[in-house]
PDB file of N, CA, C, O and CB in Angstrom:
ATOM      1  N   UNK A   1     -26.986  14.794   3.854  1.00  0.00           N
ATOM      2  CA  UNK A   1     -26.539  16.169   3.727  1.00  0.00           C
ATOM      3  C   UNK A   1     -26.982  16.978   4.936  1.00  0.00           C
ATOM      4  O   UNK A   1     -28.119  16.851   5.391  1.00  0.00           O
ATOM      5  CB  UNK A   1     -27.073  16.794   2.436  1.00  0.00           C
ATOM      6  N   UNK A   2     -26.216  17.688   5.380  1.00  0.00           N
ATOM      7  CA  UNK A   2     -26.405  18.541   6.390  1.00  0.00           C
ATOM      8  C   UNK A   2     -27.147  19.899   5.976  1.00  0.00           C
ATOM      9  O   UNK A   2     -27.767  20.400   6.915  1.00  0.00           O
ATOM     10  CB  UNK A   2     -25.107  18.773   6.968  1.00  0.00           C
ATOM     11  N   UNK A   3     -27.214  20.613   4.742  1.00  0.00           N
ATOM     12  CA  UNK A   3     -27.865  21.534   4.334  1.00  0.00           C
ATOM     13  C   UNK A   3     -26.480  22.778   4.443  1.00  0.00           C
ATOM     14  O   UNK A   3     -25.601  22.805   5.304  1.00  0.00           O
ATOM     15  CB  UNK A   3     -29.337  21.672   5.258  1.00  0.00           C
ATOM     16  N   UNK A   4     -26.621  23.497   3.557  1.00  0.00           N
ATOM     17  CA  UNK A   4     -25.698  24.271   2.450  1.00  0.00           C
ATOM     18  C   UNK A   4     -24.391  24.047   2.369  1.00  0.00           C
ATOM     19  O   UNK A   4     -23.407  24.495   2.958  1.00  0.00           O
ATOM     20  CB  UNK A   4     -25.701  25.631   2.575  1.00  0.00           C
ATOM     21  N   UNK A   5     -24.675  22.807   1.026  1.00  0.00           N
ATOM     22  CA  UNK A   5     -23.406  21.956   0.888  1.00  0.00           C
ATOM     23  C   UNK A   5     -22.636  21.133   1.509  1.00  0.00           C
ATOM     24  O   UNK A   5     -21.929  20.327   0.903  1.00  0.00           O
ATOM     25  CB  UNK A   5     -22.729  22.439   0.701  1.00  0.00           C
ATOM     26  N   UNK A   6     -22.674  21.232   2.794  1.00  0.00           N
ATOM     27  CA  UNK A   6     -21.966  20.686   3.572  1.00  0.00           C
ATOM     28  C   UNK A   6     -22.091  18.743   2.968  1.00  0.00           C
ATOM     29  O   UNK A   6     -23.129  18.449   2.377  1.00  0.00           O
ATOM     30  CB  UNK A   6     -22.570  21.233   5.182  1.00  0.00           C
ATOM     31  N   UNK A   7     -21.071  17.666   3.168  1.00  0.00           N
ATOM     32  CA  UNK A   7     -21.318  16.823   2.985  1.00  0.00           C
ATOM     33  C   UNK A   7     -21.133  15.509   4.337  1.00  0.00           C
ATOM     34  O   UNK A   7     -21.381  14.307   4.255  1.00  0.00           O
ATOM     35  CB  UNK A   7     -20.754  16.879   1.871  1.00  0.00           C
ATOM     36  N   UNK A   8     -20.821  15.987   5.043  1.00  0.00           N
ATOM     37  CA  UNK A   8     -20.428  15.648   6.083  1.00  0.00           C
ATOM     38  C   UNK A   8     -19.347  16.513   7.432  1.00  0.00           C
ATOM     39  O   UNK A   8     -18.607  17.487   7.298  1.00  0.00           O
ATOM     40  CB  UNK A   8     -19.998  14.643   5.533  1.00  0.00           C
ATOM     41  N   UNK A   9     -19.643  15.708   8.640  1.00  0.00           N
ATOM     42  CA  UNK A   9     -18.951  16.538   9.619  1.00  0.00           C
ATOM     43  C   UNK A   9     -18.880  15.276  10.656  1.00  0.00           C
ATOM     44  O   UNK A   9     -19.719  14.386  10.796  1.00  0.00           O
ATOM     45  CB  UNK A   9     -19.818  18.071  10.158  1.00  0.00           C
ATOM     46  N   UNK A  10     -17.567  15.463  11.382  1.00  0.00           N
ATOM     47  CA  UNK A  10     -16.724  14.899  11.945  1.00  0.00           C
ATOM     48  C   UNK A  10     -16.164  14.679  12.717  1.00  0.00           C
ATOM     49  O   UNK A  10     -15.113  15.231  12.393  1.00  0.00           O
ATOM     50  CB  UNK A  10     -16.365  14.893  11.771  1.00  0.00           C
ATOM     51  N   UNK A  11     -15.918  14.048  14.040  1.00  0.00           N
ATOM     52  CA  UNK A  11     -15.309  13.962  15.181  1.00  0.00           C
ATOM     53  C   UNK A  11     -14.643  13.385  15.695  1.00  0.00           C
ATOM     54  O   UNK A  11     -15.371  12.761  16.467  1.00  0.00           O
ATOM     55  CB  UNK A  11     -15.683  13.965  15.722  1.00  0.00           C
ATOM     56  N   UNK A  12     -12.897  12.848  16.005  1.00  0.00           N
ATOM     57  CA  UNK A  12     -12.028  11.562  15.588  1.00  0.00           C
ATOM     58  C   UNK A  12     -11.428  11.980  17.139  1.00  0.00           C
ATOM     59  O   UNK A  12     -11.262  13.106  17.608  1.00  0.00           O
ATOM     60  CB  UNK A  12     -10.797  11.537  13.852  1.00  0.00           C
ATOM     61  N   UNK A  13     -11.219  10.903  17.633  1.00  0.00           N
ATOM     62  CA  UNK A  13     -10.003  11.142  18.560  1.00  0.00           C
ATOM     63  C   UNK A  13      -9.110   9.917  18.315  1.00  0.00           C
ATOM     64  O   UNK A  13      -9.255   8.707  18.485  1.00  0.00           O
ATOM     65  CB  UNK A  13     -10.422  11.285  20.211  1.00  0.00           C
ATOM     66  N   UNK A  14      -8.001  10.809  17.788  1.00  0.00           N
ATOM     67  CA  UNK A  14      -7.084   9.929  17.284  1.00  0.00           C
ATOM     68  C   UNK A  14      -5.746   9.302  17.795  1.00  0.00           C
ATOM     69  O   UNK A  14      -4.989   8.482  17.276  1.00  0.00           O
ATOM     70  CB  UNK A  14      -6.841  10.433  16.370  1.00  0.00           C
ATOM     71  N   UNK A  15      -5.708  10.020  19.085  1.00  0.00           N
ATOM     72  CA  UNK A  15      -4.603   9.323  19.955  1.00  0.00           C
ATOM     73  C   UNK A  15      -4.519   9.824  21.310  1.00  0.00           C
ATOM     74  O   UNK A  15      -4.833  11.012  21.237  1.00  0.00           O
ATOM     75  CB  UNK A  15      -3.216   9.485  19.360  1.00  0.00           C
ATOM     76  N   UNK A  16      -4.288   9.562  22.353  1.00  0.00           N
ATOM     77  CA  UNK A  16      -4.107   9.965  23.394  1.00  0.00           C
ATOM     78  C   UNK A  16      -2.727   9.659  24.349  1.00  0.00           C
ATOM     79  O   UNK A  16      -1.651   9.474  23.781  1.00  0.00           O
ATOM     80  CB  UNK A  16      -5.160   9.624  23.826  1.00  0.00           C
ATOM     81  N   UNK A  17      -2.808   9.625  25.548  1.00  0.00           N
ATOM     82  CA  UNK A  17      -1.945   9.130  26.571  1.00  0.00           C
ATOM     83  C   UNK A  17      -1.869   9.396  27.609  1.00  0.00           C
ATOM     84  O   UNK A  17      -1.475  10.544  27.815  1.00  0.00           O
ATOM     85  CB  UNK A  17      -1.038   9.182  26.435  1.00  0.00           C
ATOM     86  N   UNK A  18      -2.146   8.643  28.670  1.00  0.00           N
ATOM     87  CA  UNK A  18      -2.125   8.473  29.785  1.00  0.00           C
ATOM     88  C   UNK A  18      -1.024   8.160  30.785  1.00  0.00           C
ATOM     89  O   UNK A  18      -0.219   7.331  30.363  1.00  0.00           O
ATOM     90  CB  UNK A  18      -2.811   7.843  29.773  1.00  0.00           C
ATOM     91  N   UNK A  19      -0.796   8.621  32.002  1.00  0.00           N
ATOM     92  CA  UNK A  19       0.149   8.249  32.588  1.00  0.00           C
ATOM     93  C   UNK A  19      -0.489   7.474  33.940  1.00  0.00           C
ATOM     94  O   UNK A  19      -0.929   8.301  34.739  1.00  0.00           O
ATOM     95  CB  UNK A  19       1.060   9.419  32.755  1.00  0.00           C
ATOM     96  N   UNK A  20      -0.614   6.344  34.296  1.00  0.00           N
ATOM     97  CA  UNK A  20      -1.152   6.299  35.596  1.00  0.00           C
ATOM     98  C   UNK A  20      -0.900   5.020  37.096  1.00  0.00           C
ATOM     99  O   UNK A  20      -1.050   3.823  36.851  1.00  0.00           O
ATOM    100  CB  UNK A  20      -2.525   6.304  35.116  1.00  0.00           C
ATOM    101  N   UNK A  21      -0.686   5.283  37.921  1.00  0.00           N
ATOM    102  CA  UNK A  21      -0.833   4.540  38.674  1.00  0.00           C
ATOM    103  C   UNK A  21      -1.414   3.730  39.609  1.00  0.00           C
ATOM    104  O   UNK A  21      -2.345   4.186  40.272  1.00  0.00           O
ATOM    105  CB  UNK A  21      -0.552   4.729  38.778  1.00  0.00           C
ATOM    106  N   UNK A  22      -1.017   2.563  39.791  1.00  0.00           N
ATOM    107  CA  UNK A  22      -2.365   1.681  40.251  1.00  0.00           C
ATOM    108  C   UNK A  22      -1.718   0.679  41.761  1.00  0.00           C
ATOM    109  O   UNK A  22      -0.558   0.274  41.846  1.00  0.00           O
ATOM    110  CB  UNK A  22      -2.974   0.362  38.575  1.00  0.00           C
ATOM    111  N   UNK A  23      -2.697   0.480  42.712  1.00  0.00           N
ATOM    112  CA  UNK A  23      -2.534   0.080  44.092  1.00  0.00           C
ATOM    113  C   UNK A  23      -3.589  -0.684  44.317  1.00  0.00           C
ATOM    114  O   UNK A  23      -4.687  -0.133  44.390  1.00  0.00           O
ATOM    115  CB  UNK A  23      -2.433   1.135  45.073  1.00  0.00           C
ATOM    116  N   UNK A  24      -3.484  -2.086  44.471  1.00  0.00           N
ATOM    117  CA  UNK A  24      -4.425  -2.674  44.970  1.00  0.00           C
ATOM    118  C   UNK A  24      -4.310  -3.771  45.834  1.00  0.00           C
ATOM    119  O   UNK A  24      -3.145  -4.134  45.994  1.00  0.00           O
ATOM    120  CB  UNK A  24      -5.044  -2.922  44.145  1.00  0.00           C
ATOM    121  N   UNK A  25      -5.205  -4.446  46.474  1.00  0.00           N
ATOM    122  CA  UNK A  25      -5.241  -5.404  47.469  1.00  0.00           C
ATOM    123  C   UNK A  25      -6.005  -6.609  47.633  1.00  0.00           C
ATOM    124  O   UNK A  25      -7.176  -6.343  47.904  1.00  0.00           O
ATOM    125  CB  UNK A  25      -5.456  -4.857  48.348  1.00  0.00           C
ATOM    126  N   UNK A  26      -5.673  -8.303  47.540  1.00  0.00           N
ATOM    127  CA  UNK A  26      -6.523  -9.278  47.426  1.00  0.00           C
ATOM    128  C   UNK A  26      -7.618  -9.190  48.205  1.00  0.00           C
ATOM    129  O   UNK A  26      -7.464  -8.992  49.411  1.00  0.00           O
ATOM    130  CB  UNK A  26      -5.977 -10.339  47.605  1.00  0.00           C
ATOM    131  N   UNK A  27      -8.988  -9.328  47.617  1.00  0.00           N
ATOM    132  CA  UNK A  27     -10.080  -9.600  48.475  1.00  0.00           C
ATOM    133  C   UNK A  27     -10.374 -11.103  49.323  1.00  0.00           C
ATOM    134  O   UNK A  27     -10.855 -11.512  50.380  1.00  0.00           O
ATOM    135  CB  UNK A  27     -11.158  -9.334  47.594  1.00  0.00           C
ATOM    136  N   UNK A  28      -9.485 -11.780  47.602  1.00  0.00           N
ATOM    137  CA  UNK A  28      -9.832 -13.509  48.051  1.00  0.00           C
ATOM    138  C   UNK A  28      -8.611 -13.580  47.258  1.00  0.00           C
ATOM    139  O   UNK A  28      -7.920 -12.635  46.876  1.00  0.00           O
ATOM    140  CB  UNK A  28     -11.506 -14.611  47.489  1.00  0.00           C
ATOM    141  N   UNK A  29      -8.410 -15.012  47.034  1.00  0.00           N
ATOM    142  CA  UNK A  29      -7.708 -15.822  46.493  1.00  0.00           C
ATOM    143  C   UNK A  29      -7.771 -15.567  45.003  1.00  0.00           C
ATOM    144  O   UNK A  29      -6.781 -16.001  44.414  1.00  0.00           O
ATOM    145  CB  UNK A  29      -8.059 -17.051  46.916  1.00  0.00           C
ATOM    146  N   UNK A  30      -9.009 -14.756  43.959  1.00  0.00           N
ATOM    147  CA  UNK A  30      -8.661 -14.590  43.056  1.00  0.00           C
ATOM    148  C   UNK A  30      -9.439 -13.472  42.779  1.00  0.00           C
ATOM    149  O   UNK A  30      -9.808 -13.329  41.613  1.00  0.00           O
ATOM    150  CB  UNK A  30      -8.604 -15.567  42.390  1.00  0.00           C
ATOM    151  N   UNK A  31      -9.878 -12.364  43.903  1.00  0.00           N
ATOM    152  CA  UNK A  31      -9.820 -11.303  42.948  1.00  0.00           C
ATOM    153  C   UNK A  31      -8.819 -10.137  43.732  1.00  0.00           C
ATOM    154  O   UNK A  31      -8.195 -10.640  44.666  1.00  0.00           O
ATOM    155  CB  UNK A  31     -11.462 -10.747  42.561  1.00  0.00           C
ATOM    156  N   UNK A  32      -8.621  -9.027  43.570  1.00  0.00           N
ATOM    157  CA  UNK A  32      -8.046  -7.726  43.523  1.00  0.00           C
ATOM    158  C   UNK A  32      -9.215  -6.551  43.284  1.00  0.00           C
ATOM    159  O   UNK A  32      -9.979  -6.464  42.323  1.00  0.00           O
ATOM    160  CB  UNK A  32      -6.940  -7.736  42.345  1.00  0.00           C
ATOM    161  N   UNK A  33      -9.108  -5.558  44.603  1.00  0.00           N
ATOM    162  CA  UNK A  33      -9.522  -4.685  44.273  1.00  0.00           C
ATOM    163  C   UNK A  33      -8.686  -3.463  44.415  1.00  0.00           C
ATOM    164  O   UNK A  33      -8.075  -3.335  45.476  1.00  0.00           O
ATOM    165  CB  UNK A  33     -10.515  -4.723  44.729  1.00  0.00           C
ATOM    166  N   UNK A  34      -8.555  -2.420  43.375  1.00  0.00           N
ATOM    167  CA  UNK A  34      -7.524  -1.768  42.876  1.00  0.00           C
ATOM    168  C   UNK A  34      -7.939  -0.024  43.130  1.00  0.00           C
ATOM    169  O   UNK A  34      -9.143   0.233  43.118  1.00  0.00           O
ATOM    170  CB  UNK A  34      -7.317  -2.308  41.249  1.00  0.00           C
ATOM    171  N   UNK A  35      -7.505   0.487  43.229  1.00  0.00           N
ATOM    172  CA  UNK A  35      -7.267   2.747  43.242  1.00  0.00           C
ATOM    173  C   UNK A  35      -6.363   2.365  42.217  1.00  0.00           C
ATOM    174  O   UNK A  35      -5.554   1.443  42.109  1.00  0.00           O
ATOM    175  CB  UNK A  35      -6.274   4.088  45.048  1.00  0.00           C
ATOM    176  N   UNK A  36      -6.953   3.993  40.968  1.00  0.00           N
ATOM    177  CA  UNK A  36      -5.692   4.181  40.191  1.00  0.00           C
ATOM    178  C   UNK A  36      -5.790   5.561  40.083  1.00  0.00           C
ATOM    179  O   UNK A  36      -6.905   6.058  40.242  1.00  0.00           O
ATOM    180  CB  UNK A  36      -5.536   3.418  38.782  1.00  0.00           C
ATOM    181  N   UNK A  37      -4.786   6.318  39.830  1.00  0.00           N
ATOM    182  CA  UNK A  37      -4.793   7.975  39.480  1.00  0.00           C
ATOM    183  C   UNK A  37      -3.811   8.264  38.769  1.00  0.00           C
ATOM    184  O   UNK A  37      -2.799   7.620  39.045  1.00  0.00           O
ATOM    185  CB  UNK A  37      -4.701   8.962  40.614  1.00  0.00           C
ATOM    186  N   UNK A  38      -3.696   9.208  37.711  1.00  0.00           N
ATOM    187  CA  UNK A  38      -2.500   9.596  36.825  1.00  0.00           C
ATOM    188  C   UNK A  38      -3.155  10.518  35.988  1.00  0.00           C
ATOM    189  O   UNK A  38      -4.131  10.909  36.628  1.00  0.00           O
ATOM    190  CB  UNK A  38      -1.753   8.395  35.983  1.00  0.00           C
ATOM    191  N   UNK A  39      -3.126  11.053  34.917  1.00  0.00           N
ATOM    192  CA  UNK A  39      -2.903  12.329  33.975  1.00  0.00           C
ATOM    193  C   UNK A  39      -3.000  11.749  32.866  1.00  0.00           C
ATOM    194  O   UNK A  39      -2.145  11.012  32.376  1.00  0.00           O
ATOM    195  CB  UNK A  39      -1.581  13.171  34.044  1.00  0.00           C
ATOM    196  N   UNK A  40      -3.922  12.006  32.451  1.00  0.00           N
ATOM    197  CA  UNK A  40      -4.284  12.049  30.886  1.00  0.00           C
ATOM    198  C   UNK A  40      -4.842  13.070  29.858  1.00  0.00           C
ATOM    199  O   UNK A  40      -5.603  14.003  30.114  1.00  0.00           O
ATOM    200  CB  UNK A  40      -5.094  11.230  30.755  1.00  0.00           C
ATOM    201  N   UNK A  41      -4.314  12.720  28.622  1.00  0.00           N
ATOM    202  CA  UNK A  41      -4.010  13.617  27.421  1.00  0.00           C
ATOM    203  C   UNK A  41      -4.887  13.269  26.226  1.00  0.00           C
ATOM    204  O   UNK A  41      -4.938  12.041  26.151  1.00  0.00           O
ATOM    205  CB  UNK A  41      -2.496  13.489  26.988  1.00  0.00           C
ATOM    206  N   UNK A  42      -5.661  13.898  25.176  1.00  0.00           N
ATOM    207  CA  UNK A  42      -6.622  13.435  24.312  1.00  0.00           C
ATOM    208  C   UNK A  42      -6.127  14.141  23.398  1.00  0.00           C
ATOM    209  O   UNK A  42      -5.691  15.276  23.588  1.00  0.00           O
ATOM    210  CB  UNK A  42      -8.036  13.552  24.577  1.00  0.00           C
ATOM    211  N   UNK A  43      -6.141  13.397  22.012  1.00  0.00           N
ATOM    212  CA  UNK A  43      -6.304  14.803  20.393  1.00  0.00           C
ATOM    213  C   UNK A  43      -7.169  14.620  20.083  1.00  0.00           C
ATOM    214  O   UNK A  43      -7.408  13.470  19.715  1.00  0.00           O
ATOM    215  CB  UNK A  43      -5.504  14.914  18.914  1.00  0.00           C
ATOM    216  N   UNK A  44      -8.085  15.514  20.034  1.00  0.00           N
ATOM    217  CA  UNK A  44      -9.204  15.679  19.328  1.00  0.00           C
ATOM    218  C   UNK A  44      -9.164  16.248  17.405  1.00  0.00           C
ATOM    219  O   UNK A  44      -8.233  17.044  17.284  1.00  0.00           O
ATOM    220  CB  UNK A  44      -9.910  16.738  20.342  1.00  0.00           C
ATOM    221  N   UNK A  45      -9.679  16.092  16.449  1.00  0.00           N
ATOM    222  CA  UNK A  45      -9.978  16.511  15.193  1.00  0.00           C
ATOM    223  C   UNK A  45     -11.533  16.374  14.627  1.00  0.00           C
ATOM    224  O   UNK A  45     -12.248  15.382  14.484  1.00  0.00           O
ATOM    225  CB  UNK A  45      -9.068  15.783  14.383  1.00  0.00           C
ATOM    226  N   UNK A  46     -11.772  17.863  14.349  1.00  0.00           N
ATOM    227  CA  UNK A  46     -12.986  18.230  14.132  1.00  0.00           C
ATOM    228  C   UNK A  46     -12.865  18.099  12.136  1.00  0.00           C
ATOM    229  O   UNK A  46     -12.338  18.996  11.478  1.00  0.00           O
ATOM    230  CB  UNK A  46     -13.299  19.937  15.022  1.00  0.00           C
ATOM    231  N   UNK A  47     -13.293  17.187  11.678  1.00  0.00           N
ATOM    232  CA  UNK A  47     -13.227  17.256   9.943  1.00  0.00           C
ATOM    233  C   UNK A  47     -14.574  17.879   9.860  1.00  0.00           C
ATOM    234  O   UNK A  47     -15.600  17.425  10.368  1.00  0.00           O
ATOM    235  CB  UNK A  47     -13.088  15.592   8.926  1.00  0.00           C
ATOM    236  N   UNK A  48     -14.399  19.518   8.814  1.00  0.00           N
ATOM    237  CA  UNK A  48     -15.753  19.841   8.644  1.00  0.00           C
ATOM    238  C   UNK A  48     -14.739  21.099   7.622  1.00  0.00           C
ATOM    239  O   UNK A  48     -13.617  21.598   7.697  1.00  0.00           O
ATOM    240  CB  UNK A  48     -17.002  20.251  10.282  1.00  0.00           C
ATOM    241  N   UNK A  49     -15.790  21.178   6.815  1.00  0.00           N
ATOM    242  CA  UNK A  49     -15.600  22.419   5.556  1.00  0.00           C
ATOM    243  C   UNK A  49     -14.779  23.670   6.617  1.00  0.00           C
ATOM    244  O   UNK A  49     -14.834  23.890   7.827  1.00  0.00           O
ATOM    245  CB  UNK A  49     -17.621  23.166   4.721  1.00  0.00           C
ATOM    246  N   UNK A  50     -14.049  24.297   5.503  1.00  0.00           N
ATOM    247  CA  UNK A  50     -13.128  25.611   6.269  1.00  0.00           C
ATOM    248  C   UNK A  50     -13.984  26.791   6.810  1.00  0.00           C
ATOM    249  O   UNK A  50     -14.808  27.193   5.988  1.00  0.00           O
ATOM    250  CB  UNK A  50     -12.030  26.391   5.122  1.00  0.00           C
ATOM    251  N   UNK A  51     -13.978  27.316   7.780  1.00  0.00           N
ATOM    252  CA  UNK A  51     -13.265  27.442   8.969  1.00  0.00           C
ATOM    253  C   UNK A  51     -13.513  26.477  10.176  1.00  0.00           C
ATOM    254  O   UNK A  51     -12.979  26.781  11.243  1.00  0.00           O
ATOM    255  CB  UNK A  51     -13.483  28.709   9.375  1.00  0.00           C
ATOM    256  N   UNK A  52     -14.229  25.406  10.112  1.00  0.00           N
ATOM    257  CA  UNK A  52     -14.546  24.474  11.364  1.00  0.00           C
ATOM    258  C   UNK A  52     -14.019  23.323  11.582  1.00  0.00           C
ATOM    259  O   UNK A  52     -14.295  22.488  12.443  1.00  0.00           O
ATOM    260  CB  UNK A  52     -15.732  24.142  11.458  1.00  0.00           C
ATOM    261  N   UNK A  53     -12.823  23.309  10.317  1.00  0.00           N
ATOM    262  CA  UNK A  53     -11.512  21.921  10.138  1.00  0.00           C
ATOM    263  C   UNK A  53     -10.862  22.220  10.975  1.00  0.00           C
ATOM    264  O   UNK A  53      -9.979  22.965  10.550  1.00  0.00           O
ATOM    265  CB  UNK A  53     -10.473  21.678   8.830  1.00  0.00           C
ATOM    266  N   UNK A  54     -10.754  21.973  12.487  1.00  0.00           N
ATOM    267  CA  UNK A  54     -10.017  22.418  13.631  1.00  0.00           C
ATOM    268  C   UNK A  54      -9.259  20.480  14.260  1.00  0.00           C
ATOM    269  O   UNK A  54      -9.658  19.319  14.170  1.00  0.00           O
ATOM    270  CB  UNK A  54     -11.463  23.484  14.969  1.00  0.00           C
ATOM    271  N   UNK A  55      -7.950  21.239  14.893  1.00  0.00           N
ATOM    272  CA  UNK A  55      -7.965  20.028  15.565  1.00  0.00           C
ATOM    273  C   UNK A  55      -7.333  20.806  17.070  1.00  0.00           C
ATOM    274  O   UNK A  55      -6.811  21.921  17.036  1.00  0.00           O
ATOM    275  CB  UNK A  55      -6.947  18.659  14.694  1.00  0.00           C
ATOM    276  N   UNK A  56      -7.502  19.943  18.438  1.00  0.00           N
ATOM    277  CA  UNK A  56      -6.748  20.611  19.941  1.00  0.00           C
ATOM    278  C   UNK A  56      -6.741  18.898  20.711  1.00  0.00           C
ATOM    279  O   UNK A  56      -7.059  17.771  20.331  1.00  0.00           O
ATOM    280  CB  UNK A  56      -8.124  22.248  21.133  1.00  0.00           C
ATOM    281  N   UNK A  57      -6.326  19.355  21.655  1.00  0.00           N
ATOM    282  CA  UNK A  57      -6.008  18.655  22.947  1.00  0.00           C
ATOM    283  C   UNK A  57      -6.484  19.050  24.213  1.00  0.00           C
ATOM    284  O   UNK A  57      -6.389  20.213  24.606  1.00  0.00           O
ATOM    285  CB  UNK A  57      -4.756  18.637  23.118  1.00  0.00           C
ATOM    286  N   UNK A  58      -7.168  17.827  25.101  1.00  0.00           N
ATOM    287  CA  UNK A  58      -7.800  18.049  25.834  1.00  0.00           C
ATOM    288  C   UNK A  58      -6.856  17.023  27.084  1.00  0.00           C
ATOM    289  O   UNK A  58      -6.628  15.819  27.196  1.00  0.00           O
ATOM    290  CB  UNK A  58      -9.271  17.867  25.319  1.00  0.00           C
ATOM    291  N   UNK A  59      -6.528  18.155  27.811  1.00  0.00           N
ATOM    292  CA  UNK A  59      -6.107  16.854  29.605  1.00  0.00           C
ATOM    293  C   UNK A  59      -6.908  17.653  30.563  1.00  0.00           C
ATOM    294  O   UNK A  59      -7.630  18.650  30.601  1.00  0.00           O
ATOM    295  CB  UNK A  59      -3.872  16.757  30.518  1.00  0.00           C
ATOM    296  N   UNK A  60      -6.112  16.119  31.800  1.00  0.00           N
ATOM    297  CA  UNK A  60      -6.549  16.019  33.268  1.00  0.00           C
ATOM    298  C   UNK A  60      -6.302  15.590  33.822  1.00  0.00           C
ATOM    299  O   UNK A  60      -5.303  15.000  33.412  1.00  0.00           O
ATOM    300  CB  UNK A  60      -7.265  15.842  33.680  1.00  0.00           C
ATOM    301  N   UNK A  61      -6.624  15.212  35.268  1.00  0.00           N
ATOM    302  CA  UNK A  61      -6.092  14.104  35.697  1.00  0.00           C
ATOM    303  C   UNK A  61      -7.471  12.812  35.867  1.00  0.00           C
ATOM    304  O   UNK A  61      -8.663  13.019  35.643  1.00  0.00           O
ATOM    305  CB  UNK A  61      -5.257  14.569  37.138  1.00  0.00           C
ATOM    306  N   UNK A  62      -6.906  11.641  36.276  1.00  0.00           N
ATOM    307  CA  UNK A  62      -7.666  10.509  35.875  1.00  0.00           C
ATOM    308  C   UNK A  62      -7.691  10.057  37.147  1.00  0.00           C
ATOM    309  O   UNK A  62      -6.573  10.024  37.660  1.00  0.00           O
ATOM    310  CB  UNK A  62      -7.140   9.542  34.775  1.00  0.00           C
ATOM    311  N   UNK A  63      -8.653   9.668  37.886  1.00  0.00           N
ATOM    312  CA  UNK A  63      -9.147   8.788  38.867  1.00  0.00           C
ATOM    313  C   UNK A  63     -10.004   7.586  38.681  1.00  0.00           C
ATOM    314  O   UNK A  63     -10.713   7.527  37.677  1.00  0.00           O
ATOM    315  CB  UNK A  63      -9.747   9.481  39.618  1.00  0.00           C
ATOM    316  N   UNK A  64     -10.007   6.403  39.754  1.00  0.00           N
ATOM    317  CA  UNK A  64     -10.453   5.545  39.913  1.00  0.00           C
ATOM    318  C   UNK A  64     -10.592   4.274  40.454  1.00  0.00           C
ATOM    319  O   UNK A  64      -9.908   4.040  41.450  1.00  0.00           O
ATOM    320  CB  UNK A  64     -10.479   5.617  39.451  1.00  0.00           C
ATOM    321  N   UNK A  65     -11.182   3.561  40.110  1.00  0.00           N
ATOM    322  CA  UNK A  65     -11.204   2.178  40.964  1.00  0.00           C
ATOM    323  C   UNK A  65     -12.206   1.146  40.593  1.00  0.00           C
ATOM    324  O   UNK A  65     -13.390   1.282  40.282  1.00  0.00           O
ATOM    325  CB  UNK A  65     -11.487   2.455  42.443  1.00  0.00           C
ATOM    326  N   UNK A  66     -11.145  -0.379  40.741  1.00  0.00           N
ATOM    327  CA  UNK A  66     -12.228  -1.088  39.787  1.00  0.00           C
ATOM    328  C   UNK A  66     -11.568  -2.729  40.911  1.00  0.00           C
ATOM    329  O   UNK A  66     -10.701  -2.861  41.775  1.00  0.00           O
ATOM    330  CB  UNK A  66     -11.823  -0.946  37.329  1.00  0.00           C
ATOM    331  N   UNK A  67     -12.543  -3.645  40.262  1.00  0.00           N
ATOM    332  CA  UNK A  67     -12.232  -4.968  40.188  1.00  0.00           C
ATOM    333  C   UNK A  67     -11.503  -6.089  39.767  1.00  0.00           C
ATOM    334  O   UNK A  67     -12.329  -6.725  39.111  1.00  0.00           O
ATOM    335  CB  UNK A  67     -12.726  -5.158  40.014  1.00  0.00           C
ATOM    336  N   UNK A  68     -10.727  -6.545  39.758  1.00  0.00           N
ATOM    337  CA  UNK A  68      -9.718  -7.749  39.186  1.00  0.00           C
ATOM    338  C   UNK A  68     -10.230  -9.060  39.553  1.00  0.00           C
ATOM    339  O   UNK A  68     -10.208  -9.323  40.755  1.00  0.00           O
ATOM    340  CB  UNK A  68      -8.173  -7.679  39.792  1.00  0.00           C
ATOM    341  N   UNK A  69     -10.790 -10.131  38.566  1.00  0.00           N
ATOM    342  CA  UNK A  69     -11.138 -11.068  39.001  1.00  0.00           C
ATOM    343  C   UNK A  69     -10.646 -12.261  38.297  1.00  0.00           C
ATOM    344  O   UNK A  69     -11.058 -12.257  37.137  1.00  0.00           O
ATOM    345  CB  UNK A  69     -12.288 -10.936  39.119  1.00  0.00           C
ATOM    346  N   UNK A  70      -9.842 -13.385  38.602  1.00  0.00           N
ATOM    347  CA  UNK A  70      -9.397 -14.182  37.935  1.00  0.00           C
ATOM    348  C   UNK A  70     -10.336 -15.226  37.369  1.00  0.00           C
ATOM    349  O   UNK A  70     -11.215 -15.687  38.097  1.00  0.00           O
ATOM    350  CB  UNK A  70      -8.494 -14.581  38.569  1.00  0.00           C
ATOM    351  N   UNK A  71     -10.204 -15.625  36.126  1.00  0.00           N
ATOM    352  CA  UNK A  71     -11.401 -16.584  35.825  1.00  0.00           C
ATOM    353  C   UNK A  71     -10.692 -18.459  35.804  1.00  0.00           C
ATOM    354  O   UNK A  71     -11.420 -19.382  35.438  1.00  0.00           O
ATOM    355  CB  UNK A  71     -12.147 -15.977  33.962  1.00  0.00           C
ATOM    356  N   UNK A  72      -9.686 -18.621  36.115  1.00  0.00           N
ATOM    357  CA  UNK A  72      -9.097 -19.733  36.223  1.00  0.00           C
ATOM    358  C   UNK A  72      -7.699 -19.635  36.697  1.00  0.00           C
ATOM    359  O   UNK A  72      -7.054 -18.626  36.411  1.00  0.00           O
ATOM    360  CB  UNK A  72      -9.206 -20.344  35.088  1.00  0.00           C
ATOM    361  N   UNK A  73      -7.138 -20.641  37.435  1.00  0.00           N
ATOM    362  CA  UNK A  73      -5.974 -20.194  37.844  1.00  0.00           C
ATOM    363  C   UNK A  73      -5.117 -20.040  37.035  1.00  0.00           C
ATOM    364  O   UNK A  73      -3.977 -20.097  37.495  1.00  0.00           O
ATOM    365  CB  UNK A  73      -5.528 -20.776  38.632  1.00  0.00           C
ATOM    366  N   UNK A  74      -5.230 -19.824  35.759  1.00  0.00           N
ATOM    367  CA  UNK A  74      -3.777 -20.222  34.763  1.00  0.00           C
ATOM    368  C   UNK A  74      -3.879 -18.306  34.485  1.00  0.00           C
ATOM    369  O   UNK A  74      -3.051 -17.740  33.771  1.00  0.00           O
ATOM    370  CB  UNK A  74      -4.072 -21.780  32.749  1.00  0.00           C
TER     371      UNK A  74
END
């Protein structure tokens, strides 16, 4: 219990979407190293007794960069 009545409280993100694109280039023979950037979208829902049962949406844009490494040739 959270204290006066309350029985619980809540925080869900229940779907999102992203849009993004990605560019990358062999280091070796089996890995890839990659840039990505695009725009992304979040729903947030707050479950909690009335008035704090809220739900919104949160964007931005998305940056980054990562590793690709093959673990066998298949």
């Amino acid at each position: 219990l959270l204290g006066g009545g309350v029985d619980s409280i809540s925080l869900n993100t229940d779907y999102g979407f992203d849009v993004l694109g990605r560019i990358g280039m062999k280091v070796n023979e089996a890995t890839l190293a990659y840039a990505l950037a695009g725009y992304s979208w979040q729903h947030f829902k707050l479950d909690a007794p009335a008035p704090l049962d809220v739900d919104w949406g949160s964007s931005g844009f998305s940056v980054g960069a990562g590793l690709e490494t093959a673990l066998s040739d298949k």
